[in-house]
MDAnalysis code that builds the backbone (N, CA, C; Angstrom):
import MDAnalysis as mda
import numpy as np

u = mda.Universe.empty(618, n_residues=206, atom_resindex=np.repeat(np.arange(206), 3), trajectory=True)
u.add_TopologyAttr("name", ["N", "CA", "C"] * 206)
u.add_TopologyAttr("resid", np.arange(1, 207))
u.add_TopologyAttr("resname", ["UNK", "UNK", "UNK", "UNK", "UNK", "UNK", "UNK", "UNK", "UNK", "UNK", "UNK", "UNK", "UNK", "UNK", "UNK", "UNK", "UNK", "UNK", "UNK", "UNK", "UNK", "UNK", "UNK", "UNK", "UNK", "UNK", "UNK", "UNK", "UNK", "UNK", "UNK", "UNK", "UNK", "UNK", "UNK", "UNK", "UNK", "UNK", "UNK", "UNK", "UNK", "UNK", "UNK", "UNK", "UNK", "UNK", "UNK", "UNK", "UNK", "UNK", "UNK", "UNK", "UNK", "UNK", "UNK", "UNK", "UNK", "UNK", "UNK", "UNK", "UNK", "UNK", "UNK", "UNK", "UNK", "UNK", "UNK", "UNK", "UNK", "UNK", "UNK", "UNK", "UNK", "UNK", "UNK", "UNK", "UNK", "UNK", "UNK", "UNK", "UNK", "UNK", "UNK", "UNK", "UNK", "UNK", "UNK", "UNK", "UNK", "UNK", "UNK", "UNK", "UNK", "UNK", "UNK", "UNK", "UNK", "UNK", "UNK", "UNK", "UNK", "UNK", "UNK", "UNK", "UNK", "UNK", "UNK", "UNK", "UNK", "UNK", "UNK", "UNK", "UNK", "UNK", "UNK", "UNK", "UNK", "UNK", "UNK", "UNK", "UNK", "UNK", "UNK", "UNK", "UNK", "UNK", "UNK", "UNK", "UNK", "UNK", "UNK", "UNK", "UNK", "UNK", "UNK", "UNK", "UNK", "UNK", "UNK", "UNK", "UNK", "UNK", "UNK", "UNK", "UNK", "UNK", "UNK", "UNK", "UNK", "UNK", "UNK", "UNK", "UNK", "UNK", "UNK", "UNK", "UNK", "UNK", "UNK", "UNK", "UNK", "UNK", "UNK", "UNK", "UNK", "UNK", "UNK", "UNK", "UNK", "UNK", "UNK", "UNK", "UNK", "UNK", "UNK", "UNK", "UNK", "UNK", "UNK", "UNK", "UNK", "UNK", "UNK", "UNK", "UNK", "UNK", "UNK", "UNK", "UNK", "UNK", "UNK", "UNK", "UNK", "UNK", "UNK", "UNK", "UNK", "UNK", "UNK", "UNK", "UNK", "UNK", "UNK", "UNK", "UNK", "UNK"])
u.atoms.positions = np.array([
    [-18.005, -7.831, 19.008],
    [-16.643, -7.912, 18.514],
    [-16.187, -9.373, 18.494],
    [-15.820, -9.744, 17.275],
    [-15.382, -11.471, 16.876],
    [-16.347, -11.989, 17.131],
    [-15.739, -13.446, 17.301],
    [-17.333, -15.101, 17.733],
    [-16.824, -15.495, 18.379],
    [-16.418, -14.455, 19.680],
    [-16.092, -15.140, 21.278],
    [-17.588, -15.744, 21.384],
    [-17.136, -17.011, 21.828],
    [-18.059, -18.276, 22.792],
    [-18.139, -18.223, 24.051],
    [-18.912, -17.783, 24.800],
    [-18.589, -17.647, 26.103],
    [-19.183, -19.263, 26.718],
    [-19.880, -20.373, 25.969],
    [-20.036, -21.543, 26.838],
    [-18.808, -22.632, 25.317],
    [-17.729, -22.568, 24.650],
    [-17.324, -22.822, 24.140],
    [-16.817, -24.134, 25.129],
    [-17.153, -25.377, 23.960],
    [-16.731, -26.543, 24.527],
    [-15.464, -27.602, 24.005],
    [-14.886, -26.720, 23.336],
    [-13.700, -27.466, 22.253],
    [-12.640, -28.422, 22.745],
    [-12.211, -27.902, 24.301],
    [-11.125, -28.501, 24.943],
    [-11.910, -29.830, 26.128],
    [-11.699, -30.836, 25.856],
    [-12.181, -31.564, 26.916],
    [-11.385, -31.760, 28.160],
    [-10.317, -31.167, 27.943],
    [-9.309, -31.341, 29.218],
    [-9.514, -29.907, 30.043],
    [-9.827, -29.038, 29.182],
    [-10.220, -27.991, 29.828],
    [-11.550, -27.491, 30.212],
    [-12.770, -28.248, 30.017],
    [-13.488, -28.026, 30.048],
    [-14.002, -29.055, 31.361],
    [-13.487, -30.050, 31.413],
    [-13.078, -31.064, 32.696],
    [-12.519, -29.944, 33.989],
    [-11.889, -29.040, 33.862],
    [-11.153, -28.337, 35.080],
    [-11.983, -27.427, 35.066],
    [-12.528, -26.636, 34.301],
    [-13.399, -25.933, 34.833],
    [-15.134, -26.227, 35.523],
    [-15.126, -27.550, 34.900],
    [-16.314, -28.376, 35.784],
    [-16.561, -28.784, 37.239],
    [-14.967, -29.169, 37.411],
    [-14.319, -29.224, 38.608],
    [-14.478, -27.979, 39.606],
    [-13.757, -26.801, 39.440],
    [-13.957, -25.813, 39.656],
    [-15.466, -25.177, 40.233],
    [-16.375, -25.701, 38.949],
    [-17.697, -24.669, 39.656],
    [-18.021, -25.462, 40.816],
    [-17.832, -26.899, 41.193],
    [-17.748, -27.136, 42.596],
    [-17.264, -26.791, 43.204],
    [-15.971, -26.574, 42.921],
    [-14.957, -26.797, 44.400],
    [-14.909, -25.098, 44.462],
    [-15.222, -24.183, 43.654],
    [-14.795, -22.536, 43.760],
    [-16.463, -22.077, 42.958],
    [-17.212, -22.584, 43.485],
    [-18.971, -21.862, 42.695],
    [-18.577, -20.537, 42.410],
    [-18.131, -19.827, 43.192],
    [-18.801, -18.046, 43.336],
    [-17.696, -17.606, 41.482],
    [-16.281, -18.497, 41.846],
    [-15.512, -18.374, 40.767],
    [-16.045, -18.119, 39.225],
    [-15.706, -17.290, 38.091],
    [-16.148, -16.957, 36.719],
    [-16.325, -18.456, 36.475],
    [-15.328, -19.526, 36.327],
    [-14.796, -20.500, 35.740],
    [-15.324, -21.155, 34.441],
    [-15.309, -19.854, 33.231],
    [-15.427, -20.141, 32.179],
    [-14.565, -19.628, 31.254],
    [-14.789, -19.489, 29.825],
    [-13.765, -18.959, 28.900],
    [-13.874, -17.236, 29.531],
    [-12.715, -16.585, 29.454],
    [-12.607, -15.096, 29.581],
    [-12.638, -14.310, 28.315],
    [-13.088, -13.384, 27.836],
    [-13.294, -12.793, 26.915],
    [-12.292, -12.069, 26.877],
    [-11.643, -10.975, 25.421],
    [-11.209, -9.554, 25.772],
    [-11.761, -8.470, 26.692],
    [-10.817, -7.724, 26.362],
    [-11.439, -6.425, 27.210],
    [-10.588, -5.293, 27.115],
    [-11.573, -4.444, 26.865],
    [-10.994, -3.041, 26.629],
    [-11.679, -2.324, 25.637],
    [-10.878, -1.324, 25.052],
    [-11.232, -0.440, 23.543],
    [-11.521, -1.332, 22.440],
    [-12.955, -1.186, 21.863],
    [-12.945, -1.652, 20.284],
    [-12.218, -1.241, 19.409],
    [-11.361, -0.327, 19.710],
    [-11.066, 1.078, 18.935],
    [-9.196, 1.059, 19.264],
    [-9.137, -0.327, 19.527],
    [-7.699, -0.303, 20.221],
    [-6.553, 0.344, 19.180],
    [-5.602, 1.188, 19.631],
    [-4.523, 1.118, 18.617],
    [-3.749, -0.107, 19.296],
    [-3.320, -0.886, 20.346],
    [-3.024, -1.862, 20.731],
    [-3.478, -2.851, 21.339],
    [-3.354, -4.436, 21.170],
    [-3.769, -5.693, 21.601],
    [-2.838, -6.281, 22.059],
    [-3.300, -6.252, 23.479],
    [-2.011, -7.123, 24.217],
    [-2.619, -8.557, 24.275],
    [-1.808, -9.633, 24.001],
    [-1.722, -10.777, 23.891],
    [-1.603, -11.489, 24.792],
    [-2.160, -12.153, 26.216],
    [-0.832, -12.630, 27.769],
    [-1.638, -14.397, 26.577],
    [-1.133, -15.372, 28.228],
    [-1.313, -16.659, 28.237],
    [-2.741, -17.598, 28.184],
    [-2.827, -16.809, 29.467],
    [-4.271, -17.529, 29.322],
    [-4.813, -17.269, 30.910],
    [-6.095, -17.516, 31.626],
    [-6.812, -17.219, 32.842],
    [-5.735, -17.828, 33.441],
    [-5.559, -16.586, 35.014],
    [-5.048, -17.534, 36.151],
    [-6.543, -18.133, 37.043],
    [-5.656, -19.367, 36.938],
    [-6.803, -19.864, 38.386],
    [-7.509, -18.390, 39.540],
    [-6.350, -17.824, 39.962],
    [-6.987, -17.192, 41.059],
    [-7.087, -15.651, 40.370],
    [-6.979, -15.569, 39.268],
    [-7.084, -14.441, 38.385],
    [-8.292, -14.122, 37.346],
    [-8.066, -13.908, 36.076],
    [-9.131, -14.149, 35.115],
    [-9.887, -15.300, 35.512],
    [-9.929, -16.580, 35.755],
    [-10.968, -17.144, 35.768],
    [-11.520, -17.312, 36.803],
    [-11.517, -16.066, 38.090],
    [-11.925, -16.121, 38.794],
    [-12.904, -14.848, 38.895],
    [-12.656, -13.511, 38.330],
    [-13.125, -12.527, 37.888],
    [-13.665, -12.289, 36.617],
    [-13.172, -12.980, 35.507],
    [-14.027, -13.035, 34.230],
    [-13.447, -12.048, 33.222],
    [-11.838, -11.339, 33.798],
    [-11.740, -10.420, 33.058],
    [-10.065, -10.726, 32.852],
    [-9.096, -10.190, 31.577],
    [-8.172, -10.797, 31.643],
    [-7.457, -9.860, 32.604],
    [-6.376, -10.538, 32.903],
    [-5.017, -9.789, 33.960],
    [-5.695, -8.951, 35.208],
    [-7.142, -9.807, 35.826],
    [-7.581, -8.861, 36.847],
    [-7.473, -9.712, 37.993],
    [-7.058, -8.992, 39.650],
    [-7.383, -9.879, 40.518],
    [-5.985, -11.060, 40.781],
    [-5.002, -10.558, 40.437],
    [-4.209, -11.605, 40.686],
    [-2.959, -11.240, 40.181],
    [-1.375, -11.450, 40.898],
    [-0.483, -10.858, 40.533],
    [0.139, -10.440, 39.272],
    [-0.250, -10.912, 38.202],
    [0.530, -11.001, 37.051],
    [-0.232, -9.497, 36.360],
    [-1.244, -9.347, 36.636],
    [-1.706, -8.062, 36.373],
    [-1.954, -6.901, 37.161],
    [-0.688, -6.758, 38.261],
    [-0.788, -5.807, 38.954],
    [0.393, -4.887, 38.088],
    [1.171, -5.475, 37.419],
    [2.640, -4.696, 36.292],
    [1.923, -3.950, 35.674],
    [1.307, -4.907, 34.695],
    [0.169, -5.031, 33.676],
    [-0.406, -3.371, 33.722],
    [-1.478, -3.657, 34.823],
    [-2.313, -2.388, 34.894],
    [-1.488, -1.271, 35.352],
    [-0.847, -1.297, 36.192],
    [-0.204, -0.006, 36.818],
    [0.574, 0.881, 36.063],
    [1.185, -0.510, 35.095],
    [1.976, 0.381, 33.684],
    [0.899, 0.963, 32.622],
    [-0.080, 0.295, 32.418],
    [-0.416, 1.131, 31.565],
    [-1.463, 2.127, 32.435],
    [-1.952, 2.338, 33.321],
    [-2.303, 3.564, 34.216],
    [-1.418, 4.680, 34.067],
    [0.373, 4.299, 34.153],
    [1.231, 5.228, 34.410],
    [1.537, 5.588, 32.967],
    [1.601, 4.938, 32.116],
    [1.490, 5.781, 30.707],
    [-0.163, 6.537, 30.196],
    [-1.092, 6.346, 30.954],
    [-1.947, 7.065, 30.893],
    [-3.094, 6.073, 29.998],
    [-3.283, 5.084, 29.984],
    [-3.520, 3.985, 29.546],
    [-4.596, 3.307, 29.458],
    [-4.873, 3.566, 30.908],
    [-5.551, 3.001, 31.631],
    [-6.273, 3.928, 32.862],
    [-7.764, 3.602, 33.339],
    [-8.561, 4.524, 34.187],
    [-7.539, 4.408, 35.439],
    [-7.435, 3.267, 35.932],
    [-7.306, 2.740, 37.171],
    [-5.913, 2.042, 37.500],
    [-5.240, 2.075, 38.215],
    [-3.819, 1.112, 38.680],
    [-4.140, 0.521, 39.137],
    [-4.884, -0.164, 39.621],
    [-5.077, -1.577, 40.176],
    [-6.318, -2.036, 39.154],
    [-6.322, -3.224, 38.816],
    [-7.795, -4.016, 38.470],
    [-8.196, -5.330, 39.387],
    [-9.223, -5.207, 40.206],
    [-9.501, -5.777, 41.322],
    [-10.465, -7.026, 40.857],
    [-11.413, -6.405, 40.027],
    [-12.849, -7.279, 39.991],
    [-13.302, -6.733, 38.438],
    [-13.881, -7.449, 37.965],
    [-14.726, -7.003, 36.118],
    [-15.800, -5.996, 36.845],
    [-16.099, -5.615, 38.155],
    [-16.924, -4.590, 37.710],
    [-16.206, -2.924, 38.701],
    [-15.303, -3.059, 38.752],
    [-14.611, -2.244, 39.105],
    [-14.126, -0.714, 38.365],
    [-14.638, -0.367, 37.795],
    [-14.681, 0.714, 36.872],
    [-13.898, 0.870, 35.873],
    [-13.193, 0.677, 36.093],
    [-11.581, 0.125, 35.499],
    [-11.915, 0.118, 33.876],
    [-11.314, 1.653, 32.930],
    [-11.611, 1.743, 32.058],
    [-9.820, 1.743, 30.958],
    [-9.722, 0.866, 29.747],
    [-8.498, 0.789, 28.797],
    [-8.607, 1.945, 27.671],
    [-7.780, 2.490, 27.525],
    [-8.064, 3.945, 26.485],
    [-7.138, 3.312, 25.088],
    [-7.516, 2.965, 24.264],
    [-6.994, 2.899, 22.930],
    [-6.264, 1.422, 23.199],
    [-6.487, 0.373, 24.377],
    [-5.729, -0.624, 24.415],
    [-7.121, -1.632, 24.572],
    [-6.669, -2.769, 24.475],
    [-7.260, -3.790, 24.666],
    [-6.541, -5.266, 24.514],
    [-7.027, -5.986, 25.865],
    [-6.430, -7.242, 26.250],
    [-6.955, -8.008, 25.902],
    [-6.397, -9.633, 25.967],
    [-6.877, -10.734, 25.489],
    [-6.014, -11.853, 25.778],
    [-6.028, -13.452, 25.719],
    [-5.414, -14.193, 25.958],
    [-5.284, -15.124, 24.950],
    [-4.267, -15.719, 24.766],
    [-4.088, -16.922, 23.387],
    [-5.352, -18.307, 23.948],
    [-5.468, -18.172, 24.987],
    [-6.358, -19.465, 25.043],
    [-7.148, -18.855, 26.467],
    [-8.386, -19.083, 26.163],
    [-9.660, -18.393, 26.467],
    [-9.921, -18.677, 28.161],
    [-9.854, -20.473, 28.423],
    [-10.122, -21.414, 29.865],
    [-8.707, -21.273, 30.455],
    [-8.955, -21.610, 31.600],
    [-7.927, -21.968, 32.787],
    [-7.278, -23.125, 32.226],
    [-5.977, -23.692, 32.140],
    [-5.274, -24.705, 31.652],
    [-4.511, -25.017, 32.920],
    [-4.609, -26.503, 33.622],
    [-3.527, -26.781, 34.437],
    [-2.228, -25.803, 34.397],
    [-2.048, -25.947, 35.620],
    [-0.447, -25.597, 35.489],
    [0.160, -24.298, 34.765],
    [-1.279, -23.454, 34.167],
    [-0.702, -22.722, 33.511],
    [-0.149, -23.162, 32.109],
    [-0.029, -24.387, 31.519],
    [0.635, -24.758, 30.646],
    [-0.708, -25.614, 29.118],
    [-1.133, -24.969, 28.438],
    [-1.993, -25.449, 27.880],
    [-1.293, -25.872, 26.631],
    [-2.229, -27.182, 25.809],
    [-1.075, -28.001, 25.265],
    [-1.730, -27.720, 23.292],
    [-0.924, -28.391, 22.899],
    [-0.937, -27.653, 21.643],
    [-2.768, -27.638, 20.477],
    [-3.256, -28.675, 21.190],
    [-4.751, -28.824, 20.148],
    [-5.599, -27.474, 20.982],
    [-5.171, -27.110, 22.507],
    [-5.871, -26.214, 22.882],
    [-5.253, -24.669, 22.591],
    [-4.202, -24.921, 21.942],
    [-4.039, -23.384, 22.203],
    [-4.669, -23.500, 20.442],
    [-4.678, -24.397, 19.242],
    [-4.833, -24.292, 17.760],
    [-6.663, -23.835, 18.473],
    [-7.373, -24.913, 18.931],
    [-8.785, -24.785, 18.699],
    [-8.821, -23.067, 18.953],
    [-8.176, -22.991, 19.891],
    [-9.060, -21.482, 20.473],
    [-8.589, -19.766, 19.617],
    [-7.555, -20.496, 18.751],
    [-7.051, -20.051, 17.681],
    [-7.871, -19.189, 16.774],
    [-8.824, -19.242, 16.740],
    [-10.179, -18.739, 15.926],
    [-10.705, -17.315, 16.594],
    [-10.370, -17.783, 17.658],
    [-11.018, -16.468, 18.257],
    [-9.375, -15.352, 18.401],
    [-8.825, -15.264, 18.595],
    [-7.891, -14.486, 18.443],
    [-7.389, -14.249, 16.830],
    [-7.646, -15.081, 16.035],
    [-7.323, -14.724, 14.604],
    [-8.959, -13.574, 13.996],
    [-10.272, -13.704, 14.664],
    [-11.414, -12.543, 14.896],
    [-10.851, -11.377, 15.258],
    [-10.387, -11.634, 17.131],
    [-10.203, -10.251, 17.769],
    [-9.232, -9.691, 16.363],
    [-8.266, -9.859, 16.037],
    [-7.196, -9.281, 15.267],
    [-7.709, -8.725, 13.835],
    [-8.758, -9.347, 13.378],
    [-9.258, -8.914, 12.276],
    [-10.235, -7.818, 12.789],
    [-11.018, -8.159, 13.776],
    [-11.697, -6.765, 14.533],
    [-11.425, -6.080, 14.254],
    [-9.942, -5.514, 14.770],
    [-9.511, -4.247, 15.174],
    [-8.972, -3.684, 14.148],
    [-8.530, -1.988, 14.374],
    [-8.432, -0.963, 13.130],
    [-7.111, -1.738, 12.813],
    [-6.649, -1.611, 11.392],
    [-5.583, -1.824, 10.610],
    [-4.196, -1.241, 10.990],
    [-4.193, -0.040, 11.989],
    [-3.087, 0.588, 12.450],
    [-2.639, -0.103, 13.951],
    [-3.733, -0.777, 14.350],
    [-3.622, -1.332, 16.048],
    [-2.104, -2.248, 15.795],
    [-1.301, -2.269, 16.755],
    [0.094, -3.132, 17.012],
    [-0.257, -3.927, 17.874],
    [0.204, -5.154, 17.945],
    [-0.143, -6.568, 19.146],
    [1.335, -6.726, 19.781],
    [1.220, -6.664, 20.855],
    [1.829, -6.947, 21.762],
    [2.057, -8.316, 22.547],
    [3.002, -9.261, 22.276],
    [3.045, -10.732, 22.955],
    [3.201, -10.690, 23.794],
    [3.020, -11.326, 25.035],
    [3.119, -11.281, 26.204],
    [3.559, -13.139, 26.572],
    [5.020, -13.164, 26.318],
    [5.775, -14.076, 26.307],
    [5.807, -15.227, 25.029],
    [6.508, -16.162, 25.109],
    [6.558, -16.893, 23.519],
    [5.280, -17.989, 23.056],
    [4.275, -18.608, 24.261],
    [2.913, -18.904, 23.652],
    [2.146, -17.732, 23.198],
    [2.306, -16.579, 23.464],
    [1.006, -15.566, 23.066],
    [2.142, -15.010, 21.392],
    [3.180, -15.276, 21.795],
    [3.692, -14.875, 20.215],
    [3.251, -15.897, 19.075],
    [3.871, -16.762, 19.809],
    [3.646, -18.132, 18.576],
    [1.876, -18.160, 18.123],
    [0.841, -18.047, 19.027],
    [-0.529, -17.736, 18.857],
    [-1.024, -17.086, 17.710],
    [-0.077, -15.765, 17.790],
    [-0.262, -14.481, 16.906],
    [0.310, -14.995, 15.321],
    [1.411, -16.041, 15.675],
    [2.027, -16.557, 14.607],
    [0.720, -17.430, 13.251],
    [0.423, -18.131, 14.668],
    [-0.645, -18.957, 14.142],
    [-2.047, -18.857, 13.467],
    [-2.147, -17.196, 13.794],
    [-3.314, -16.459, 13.711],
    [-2.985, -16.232, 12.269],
    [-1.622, -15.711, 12.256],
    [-1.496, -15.259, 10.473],
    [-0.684, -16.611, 9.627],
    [-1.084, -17.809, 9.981],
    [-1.322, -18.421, 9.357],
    [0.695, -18.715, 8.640],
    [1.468, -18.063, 9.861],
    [2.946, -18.156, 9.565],
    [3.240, -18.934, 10.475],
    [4.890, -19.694, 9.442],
    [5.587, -20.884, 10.747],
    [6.367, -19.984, 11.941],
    [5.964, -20.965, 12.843],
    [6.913, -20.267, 14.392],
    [7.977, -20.018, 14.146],
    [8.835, -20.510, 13.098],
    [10.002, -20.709, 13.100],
    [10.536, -19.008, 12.395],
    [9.478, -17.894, 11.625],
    [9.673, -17.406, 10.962],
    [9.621, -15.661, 11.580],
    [9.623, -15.978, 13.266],
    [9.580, -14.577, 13.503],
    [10.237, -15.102, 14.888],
    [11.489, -14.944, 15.365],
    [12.165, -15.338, 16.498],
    [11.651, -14.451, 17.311],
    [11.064, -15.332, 18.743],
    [10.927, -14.222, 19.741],
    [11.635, -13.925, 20.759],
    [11.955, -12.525, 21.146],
    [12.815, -11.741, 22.392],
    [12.365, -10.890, 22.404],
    [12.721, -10.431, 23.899],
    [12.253, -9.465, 24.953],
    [12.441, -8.166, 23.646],
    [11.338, -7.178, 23.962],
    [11.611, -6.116, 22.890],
    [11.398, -6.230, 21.566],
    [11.681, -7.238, 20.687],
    [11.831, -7.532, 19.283],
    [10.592, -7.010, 18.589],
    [10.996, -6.456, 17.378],
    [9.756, -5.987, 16.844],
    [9.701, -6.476, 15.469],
    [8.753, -7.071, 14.927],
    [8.235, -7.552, 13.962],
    [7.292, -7.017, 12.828],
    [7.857, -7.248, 11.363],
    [6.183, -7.186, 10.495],
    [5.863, -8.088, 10.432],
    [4.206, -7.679, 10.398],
    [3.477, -9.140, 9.844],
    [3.158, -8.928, 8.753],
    [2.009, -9.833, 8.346],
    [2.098, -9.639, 6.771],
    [0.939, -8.892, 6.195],
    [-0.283, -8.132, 7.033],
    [-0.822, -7.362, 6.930],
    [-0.252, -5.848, 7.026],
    [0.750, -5.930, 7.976],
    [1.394, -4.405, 7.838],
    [1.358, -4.140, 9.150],
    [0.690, -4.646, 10.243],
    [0.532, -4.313, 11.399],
    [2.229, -5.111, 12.469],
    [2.286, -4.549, 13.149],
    [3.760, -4.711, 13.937],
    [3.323, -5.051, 15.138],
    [3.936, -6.322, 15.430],
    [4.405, -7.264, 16.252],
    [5.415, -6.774, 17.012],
    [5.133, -6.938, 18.795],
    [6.371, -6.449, 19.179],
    [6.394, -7.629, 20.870],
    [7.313, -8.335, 21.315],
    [7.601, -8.687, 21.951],
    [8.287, -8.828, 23.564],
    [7.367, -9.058, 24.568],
    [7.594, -8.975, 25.760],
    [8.052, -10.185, 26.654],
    [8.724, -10.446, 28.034],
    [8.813, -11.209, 29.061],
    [6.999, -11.266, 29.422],
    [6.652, -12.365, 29.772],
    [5.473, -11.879, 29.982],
    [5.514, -11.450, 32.039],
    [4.375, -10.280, 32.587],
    [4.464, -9.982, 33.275],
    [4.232, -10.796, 34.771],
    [5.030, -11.828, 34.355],
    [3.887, -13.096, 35.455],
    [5.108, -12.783, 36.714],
    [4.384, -13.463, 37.918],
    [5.421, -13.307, 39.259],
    [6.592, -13.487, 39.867],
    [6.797, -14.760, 38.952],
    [8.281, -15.716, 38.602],
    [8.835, -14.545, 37.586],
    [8.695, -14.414, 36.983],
    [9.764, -13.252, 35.998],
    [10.024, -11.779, 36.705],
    [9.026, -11.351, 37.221],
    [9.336, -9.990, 38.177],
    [10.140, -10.443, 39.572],
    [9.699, -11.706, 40.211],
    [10.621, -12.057, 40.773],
    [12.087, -12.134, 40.629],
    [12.292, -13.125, 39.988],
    [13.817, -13.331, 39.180],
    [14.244, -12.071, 38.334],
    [13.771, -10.990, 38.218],
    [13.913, -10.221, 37.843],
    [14.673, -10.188, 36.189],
    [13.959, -11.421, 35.706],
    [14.081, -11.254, 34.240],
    [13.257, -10.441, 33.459],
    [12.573, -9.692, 34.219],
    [11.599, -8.722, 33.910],
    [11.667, -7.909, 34.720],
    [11.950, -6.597, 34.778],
    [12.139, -5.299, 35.642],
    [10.831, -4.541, 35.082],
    [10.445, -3.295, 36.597],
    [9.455, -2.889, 36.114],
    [9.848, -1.729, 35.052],
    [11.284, -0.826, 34.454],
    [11.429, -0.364, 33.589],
    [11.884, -1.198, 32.514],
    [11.669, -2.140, 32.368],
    [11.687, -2.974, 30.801],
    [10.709, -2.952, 30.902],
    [9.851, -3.456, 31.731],
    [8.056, -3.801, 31.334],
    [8.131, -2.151, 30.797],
    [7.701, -0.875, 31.286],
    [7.411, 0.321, 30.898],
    [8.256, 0.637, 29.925],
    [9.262, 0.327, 29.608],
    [9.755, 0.843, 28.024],
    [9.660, -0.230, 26.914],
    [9.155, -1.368, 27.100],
    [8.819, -1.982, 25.750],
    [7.206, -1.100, 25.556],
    [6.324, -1.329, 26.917],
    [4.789, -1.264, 26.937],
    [4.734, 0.079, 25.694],
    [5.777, 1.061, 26.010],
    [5.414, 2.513, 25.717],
    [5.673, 2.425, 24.548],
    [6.953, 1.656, 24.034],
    [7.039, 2.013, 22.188],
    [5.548, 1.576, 21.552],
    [5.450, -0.036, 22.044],
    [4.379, -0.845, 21.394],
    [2.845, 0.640, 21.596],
    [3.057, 1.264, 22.426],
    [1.900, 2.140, 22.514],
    [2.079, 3.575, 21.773],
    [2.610, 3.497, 20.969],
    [3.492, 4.762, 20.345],
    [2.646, 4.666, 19.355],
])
């Protein structure tokens, strides 16, 4: 599925931190993370990119680390998902008609990856999206994984405003729909509740 790179060398700033990494954290994935889930998705959730102590430490997206404990449990509780927790990539942990992915593939400082890295890695999420069946809906998971999706179809940022909930066409026909993304700082501050996370998750899964 697509021309995921799994030794992809495009970012030198990122490819510098994850070099770093296989020293200082060996046992760590610390490479690009792939999708994961259903080929067969009717939905593609979109997040940011590997957490340090998350995806690029397990190899799988939103596993192993807080931002995907919402993540999984919600879609477990809509039936979604095998498992409510995702611990480790080999954990059994099976996605039913969903499938995840990230706008930019490596671990980025800070969480904050800068604009030639989120375009290069651009290619591979403009694949996953062509992958999948024509009825599948993408799901953003905050305003880099929207703008991504933006970029994927080849439209200006400026031309699909993003907010919590908002739902979008694109220009294939497939619908765009918009989330807080589920990270710890937002469930914290509670700009993200866990019934907003479960009633956007459920339309976009409708």
């Amino acid at each position: 599925m697509a021309s995921f790179n799994p030794h992809c060398q495009s970012c030198p700033r990122l490819v510098g931190v994850l070099e770093q990494l296989k020293t200082e954290k060996p046992d760590y994935h610390n490479a690009p993370v792939d999708a994961f889930g259903d080929v067969e998705a009717k939905l593609l959730i979109v997040g940011l990119a590997p957490g340090l102590h998350g995806a690029n430490r397990t190899g799988r997206p939103f596993t192993g680390d807080d931002s995907g404990k919402l993540l999984y449990q919600t879609l477990f509780d809509l039936g979604l998902s095998s498992l409510p927790l995702s611990k480790h990539a080999d954990d059994g942990l099976l996605l039913k008609g969903v499938r995840i992915t990230n706008a930019v593939k490596c671990l980025p400082p800070q969480n904050k990856p800068d604009t030639s890295e989120i375009t290069n890695c651009n290619v591979y999420l403009i694949d996953e999206i062509r992958a999948l069946p024509k009825a599948c809906k993408l799901l953003a998971l905050g305003k880099l994984a929207h703008d991504a999706i933006l970029r994927a179809y080849g439209l200006k940022l400026s031309s699909l405003k993003f907010a919590h909930a908002a739902k979008h066409k694109l220009p294939d026909g497939r619908k765009l729909i918009d989330s807080y993304h589920c990270s710890r700082y937002n469930t914290q501050t509670r700009r993200l509740t866990e019934a907003m996370f479960k009633e956007v998750l459920s339309q976009a899964a409708r």
